[in-house]
C-alpha positions as CSV (number, residue, x, y, z in Angstrom):
1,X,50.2,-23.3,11.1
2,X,49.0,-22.4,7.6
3,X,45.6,-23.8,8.7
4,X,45.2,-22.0,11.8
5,X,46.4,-18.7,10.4
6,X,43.4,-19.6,6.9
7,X,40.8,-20.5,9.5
8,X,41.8,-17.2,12.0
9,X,41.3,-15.1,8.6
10,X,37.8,-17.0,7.8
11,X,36.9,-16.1,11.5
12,X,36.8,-12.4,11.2
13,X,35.7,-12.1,7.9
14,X,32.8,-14.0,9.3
15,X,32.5,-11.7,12.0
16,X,32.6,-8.7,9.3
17,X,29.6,-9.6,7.8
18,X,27.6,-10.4,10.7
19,X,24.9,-8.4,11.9
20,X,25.3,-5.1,14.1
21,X,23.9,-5.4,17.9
22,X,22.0,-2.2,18.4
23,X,18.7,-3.5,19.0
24,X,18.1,-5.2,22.2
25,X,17.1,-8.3,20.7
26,X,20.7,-8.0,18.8
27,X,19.2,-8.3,15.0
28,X,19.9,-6.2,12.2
29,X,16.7,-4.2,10.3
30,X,16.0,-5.2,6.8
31,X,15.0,-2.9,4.2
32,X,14.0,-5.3,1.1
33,X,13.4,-2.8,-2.2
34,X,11.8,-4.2,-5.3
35,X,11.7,-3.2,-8.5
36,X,9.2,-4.1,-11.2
37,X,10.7,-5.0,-14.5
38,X,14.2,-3.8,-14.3
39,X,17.0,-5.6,-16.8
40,X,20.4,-4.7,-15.7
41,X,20.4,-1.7,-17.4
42,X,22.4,0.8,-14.9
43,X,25.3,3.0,-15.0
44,X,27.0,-0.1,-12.1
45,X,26.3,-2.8,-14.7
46,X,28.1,-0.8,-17.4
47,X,25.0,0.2,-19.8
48,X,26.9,3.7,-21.5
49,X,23.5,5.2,-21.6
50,X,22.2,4.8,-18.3
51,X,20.9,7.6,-16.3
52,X,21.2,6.1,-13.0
53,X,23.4,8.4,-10.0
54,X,21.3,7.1,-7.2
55,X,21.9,3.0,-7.6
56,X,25.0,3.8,-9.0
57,X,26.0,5.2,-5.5
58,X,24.5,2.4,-3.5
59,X,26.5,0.1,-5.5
60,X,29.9,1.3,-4.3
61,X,28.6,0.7,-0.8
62,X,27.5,-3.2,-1.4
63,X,27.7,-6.2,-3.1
64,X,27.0,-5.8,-6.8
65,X,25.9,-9.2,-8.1
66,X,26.2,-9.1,-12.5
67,X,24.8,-12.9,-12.6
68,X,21.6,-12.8,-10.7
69,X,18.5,-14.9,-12.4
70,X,15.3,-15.2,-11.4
71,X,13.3,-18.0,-11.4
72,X,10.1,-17.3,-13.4
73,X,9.9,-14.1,-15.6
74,X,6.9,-12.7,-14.5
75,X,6.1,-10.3,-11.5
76,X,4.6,-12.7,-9.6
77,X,5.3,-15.9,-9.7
78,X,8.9,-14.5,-9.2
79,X,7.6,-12.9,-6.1
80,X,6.5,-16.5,-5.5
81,X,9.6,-18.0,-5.7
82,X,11.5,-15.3,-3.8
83,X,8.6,-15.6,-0.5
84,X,9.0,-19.5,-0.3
85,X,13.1,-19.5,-1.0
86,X,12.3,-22.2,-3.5
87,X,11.8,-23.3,-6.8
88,X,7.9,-24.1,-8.4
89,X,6.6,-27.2,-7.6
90,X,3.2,-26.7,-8.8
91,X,1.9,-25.2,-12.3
92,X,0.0,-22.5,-10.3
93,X,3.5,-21.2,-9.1
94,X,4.3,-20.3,-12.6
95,X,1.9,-17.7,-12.8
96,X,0.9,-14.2,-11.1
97,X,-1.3,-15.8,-8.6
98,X,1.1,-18.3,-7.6
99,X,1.1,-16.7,-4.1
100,X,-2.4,-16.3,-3.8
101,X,-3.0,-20.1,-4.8
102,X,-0.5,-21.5,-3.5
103,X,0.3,-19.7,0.1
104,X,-1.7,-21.9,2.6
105,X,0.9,-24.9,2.2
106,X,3.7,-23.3,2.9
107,X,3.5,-19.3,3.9
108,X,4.1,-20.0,7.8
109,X,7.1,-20.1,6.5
110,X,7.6,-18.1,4.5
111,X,9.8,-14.7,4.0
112,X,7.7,-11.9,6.0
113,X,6.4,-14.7,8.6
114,X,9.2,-16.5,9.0
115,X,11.1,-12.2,10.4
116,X,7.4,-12.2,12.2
117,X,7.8,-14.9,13.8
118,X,11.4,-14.6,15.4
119,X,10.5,-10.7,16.4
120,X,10.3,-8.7,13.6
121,X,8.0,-6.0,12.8
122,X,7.2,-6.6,8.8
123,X,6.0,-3.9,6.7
124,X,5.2,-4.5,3.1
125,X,4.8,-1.0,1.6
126,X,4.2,-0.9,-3.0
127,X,4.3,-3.7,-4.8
128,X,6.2,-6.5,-2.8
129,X,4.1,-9.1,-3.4
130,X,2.0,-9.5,-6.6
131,X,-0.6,-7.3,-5.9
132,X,-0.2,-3.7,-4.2
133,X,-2.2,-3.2,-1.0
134,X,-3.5,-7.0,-0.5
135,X,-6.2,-8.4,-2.7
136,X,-8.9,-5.9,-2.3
137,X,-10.3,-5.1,-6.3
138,X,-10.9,-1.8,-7.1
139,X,-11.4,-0.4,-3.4
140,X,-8.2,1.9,-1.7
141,X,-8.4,-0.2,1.5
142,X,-5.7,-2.7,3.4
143,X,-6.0,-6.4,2.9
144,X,-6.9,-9.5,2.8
145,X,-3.1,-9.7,1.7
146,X,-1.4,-12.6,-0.4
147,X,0.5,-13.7,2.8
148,X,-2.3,-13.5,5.5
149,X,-1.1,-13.2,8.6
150,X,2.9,-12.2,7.2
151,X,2.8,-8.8,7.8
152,X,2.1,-6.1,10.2
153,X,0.7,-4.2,7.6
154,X,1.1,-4.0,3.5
155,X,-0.1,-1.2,1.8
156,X,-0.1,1.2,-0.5
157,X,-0.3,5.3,0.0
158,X,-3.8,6.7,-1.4
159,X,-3.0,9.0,-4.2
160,X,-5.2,10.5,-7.1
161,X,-5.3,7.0,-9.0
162,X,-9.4,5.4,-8.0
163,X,-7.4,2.3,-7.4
164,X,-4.3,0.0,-6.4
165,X,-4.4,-1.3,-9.6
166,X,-4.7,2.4,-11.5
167,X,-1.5,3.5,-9.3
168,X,0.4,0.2,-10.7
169,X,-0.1,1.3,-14.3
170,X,-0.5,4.8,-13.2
171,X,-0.5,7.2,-16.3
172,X,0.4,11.5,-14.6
173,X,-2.3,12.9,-12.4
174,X,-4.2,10.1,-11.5
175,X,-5.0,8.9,-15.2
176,X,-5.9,4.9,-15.4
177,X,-4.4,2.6,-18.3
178,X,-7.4,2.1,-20.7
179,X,-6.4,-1.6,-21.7
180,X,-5.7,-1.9,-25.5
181,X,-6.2,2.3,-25.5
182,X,-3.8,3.8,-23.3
183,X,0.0,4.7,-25.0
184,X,2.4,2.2,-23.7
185,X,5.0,5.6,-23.2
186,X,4.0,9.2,-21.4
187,X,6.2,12.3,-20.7
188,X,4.2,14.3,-18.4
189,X,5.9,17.6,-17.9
190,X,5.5,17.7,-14.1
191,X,6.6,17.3,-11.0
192,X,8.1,13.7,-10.0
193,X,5.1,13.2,-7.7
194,X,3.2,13.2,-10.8
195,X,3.8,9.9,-11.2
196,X,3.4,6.9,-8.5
197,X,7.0,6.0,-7.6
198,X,7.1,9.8,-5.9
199,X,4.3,8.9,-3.6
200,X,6.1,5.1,-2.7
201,X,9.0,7.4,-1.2
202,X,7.4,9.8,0.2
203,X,5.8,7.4,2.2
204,X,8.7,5.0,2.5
205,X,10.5,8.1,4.2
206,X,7.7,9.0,6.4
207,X,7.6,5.1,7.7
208,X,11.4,4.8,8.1
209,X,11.3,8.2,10.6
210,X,8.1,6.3,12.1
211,X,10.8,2.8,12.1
212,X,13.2,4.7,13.6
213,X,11.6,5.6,16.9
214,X,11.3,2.0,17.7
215,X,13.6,-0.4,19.6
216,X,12.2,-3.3,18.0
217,X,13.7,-4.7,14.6
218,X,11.7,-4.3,11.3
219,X,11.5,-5.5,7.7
220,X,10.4,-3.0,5.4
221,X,9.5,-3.9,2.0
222,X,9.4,-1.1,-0.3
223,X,8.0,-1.7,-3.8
224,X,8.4,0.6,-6.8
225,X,6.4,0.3,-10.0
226,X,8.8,1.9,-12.7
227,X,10.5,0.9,-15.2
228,X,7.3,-1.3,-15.8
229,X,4.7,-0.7,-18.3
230,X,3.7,2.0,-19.1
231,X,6.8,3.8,-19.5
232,X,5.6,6.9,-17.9
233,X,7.6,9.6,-16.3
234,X,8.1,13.1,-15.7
235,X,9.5,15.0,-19.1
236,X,12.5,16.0,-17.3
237,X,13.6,12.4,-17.3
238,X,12.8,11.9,-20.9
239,X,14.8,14.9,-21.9
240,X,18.0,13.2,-19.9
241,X,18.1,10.4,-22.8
242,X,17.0,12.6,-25.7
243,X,20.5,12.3,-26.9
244,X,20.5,8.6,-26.9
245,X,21.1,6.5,-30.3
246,X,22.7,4.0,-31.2
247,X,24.0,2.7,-27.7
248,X,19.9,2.2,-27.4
249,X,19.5,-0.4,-30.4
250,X,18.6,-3.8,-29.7
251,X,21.5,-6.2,-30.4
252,X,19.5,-8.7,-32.0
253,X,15.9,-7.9,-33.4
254,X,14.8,-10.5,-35.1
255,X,12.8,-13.8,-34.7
256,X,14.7,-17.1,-34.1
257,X,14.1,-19.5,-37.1
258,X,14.3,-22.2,-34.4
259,X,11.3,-23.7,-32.3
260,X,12.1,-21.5,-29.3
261,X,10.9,-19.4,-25.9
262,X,9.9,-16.7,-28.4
263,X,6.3,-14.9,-28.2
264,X,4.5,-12.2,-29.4
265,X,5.0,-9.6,-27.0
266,X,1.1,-9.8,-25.8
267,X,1.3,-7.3,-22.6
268,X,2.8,-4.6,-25.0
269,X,0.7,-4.8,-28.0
270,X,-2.6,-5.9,-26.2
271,X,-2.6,-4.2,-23.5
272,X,-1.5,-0.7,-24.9
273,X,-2.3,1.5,-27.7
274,X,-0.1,2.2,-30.4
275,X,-1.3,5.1,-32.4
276,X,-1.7,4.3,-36.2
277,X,-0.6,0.8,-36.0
278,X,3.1,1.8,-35.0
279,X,5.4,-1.5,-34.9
280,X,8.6,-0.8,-33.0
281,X,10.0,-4.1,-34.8
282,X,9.3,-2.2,-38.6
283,X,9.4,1.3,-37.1
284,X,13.0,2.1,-35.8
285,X,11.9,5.4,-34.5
286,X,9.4,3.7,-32.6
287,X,11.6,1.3,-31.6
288,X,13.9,4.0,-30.3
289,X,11.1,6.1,-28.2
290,X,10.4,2.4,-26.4
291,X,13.8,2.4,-25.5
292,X,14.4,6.3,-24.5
293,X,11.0,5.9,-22.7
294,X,11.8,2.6,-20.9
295,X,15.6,3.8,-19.7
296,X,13.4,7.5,-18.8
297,X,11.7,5.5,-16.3
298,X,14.6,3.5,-14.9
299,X,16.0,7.3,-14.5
300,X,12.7,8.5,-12.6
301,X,13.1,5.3,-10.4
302,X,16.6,5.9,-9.7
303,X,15.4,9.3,-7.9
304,X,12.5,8.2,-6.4
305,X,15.0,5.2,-4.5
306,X,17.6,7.7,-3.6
307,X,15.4,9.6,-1.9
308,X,14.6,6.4,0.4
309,X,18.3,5.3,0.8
310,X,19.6,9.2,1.8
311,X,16.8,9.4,4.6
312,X,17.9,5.6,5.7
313,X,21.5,7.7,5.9
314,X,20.2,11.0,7.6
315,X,18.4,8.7,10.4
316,X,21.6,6.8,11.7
317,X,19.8,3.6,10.4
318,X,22.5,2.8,8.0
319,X,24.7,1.2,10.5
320,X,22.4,-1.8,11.5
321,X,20.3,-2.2,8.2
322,X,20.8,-4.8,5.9
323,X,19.6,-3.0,2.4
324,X,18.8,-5.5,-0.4
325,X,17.8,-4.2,-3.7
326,X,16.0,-6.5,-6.5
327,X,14.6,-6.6,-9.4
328,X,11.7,-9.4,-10.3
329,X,12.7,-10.3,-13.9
330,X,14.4,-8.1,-17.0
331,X,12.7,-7.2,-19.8
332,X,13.5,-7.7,-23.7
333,X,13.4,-4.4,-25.6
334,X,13.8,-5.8,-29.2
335,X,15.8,-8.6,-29.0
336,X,14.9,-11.8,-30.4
337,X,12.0,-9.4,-31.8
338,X,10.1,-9.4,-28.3
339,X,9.0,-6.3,-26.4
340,X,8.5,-8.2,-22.6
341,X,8.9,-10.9,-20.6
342,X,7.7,-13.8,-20.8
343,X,10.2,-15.7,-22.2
344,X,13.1,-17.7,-21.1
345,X,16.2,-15.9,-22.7
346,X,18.7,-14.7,-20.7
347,X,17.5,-10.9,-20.8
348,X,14.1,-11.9,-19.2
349,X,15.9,-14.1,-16.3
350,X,18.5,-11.4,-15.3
351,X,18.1,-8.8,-13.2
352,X,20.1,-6.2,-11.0
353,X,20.4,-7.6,-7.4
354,X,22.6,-6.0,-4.7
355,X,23.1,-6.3,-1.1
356,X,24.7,-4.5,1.6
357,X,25.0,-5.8,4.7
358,X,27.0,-3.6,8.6
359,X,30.6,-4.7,8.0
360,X,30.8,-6.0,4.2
361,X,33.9,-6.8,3.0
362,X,35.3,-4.6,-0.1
363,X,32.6,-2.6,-0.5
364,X,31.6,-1.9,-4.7
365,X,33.1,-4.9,-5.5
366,X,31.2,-6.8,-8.5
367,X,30.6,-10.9,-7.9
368,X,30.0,-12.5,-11.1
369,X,29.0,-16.2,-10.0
370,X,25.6,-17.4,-10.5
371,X,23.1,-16.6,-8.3
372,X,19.3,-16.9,-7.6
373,X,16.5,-15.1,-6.6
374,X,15.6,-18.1,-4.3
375,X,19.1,-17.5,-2.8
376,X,17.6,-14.4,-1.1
377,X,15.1,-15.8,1.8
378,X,18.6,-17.8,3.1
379,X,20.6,-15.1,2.9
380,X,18.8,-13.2,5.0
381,X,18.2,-15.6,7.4
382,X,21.7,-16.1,7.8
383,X,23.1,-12.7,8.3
384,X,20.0,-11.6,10.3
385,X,21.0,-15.3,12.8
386,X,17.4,-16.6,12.8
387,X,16.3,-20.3,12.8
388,X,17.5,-21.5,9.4
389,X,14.3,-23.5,7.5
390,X,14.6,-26.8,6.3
391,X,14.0,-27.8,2.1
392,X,14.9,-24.5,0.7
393,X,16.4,-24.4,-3.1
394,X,18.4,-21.5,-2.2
395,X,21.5,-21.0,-0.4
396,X,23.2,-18.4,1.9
397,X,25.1,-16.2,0.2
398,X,27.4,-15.1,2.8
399,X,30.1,-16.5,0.9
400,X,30.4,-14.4,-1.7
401,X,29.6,-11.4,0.5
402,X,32.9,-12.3,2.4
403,X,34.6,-12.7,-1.2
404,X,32.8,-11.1,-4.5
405,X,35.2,-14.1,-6.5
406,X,33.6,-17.2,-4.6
407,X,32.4,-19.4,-6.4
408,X,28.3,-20.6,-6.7
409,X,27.9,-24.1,-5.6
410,X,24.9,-24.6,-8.4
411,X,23.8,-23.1,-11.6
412,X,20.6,-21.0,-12.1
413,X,17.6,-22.8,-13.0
414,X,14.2,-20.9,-14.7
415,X,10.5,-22.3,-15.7
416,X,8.2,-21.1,-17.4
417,X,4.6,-22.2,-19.1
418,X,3.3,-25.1,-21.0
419,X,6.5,-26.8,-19.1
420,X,9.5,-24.7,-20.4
421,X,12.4,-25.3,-18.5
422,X,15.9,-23.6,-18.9
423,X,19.3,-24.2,-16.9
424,X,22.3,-21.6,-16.9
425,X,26.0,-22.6,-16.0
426,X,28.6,-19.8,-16.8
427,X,28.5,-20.5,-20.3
428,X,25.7,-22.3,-21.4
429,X,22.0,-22.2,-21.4
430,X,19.7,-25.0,-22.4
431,X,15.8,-24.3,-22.7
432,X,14.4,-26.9,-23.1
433,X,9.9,-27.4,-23.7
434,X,7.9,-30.4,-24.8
435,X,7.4,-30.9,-28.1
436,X,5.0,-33.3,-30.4
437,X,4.1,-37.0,-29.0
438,X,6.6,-36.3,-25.9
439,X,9.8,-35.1,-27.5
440,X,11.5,-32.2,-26.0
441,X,12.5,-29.4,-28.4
442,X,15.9,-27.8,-27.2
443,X,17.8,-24.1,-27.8
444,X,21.4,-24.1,-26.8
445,X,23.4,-20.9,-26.3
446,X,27.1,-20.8,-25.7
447,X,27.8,-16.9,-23.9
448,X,31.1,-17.3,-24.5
449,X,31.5,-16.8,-28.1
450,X,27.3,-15.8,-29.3
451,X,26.8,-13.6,-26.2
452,X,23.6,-11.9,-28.5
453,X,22.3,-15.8,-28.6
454,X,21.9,-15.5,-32.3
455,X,22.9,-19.0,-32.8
456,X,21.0,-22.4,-31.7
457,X,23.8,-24.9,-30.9
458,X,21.6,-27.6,-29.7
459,X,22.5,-30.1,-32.9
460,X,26.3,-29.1,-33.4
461,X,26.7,-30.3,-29.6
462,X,24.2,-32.7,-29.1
463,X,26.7,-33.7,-25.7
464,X,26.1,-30.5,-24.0
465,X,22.2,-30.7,-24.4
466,X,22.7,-34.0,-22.9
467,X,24.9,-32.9,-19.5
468,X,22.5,-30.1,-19.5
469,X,19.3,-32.2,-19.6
470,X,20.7,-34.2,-17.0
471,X,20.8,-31.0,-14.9
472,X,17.5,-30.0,-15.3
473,X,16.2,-33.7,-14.4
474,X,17.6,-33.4,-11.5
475,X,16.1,-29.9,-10.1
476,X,14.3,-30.1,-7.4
477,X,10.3,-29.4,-7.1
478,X,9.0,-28.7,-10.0
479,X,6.7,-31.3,-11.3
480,X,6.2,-32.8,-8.2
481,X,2.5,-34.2,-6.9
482,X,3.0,-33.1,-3.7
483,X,4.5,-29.4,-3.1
484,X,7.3,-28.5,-1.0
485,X,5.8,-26.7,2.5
């Protein structure tokens, strides 16, 4: 009887989360927003000096996941891993044009096409996959995209910036990054649409009312640009965390003594100016701009998404949208003495993911198990009941949207270059890269007690780096001759 009554309970909490019928074909819409470069630094996630109403909101309405990793930290090889639902297999997939390189073995199957192919209109609007508006240089026209043939169309709106790539590093007014030149901060006192995230909304609006005049079900990717380098947003943002201090200090700034993921921060002190020499790791004024500048733009992005998740509200989609909202890496503001990516500490890998699907369960509530970016492409598979693909890394995660305190059946894996590797359980992380005539040089971080990872315990526990290499031999793909797809 006990059974019955368990497996009656499981029934309609299965039915909860299943997808509204309102379209004839009976499918759900998707609306997938990204979000370049964004650490879990929101109001939700319990940051004190977060500026950051809109998410916030949206949070209360879905399922707030605190232990989401990526799998590479940068743009877009994460964007790789999230389209193919798997893990690299291939050095190329560890890099930004891992999609572009890659995508002829395995993109009929992959995110976009695989909604395409069972019905779905797919719309790729910003920066979804690496590059904004398909792979055409420096001219403001449509295509050839990454995923040729995956979407019905992926674009970018033409604003005052000469290019795609000007709008992705868009300084106020149509202004280009000057590499090496350009500030790596601006406070532009205008308007929001001063800045490129206002025009991704404005036109993510204009294509939901288009989306909403249609019987048949879409995907809509929406890409925003901010909190990404530069740190550039309107002064009115800037003047919201004018009052920020000490809650903005990085825990730990220095370098680790150990052989470690640790770099030199090259996209922010190559690729941006910084007038008289300034050094935010001698400089703590400096140090404290990058940080009021970098949550600024979290707080401009927070407005510009908003605007996008009210009109999905105000157009009766709400009901039979899933809404998922990513981030494709975090970003180091300090710690460990590194200003980026690029690195395999735990501040890179983690980012903000939330997902709210017609019928959730306890809406606002937090689930802290392990999770994956390549957990995404199954999830939404599953809740939107299309042909389930075969030799994913990811898995649904349905089961924590019917409870936020399941449990994750794996732990969260991570690669980066040069053959750095890193696993994460609940506790632990081991990274783990090749050292001198095939040795492997190890970090090992215990969260529970050095949640700052000030501390290497690889040779006090020399039995964890063991269980954990053990782990990490037995990922799946990477490595591999032959890719996956």
């Amino acid at each position: 009887m006990h059974n019955l009554i368990h497996m009656l309970i499981v029934g309609v909490c299965i039915f909860c989360v299943a997808p509204c019928a309102l379209h004839a074909e009976g499918r759900p819409n998707v609306l997938f927003i990204a979000i370049d470069d964004l650490r879990n630094d929101l109001g939700v996630y319990g940051v004190p000096h977060a500026q950051t109403p809109q998410l916030d909101s949206f949070a209360k309405t879905a399922r707030v996941f605190s232990h989401h990793f990526v799998q590479v930290p940068t743009c877009g090889a994460s964007r790789c891993a999230l389209m193919r639902g798997c893990y690299p297999t291939v050095t190329a997939q560890v890099g930004n044009n891992g999609i572009k390189q890659t995508q002829a073995k395995w993109s009929t199957h992959s995110l976009p096409m695989t909604f395409r192919q069972n019905g779905y209109q797919t719309l790729a609007l910003g920066k979804i996959t690496h590059y904004p508006g398909g792979l055409t240089g420096k001219r403001w026209a449509e295509g050839p995209e990454e995923l040729p043939g995956a979407w019905d169309r992926a674009w970018v709106p033409k604003g005052p910036w000469s290019t795609p790539e000007d709008m992705m590093h868009g300084y106020a007014d149509g202004n280009a990054r000057k590499a090496g030149q350009s500030p790596a901060w601006e406070a532009n006192d205008g308007p929001d649409e001063a800045y490129p995230d206002a025009w991704i909304a404005a036109e993510a609006v204009r294509t939901l009312k288009e989306l909403a005049r249609q019987k048949k079900p879409w995907f809509f990717g929406v890409g925003f640009f901010k909190p990404h380098l530069p740190f550039a947003a309107p002064k009115k943002w800037h003047d919201l965390h004018l009052s920020d201090s000490l809650s903005l200090l990085p825990e730990v700034a220095s370098k680790p003594s150990w052989p470690s993921t640790w770099h030199n921060s090259g996209e922010f002190r190559n690729n941006y100016g910084h007038a008289n020499g300034r050094n935010p790791d001698k400089d703590l004024e400096y140090a404290l701009m990058m940080r009021r500048s970098y949550a600024s733009s979290i707080s401009y992005m927070d407005e510009q998404v908003g605007k996008l998740l009210v009109a999905l509200k105000e157009l009766s989609l709400e009901e039979d949208t899933i809404v998922v909202l990513w981030s494709d890496h975090g970003f180091l503001l300090g710690e460990h003495s590194i200003w980026g990516k690029h690195c395999l500490y735990d501040k890179a890998l983690r980012s903000p993911l939330m997902i709210r699907c017609p019928g959730l369960t306890s809406p606002g509530s937090t689930c802290s198990s392990l999770v994956e970016t390549v957990d995404l492409l199954p999830t939404m598979i599953d809740l939107c009941r299309l042909p389930a693909l075969s030799d994913l890394d990811g898995k649904s995660l349905r089961p924590q949207l019917l409870d936020a305190n399941a449990s994750s059946e794996k732990p969260a894996y991570g690669f980066w270059s040069d053959g750095q590797r890193t696993v994460r359980t609940d506790r632990w992380r081991l990274i783990v890269q090749p050292g001198p005539s095939g040795s492997v040089q190890t970090e090992l971080f215990d969260y529970q007690s050095d949640p700052d990872e000030t501390r290497d315990h690889s040779a006090s526990n020399p039995e964890k780096v063991r269980e954990l290499l053990a782990m990490l031999e037995r990922v799946p793909g990477f490595g591999q001759s032959t890719p996956k797809r």
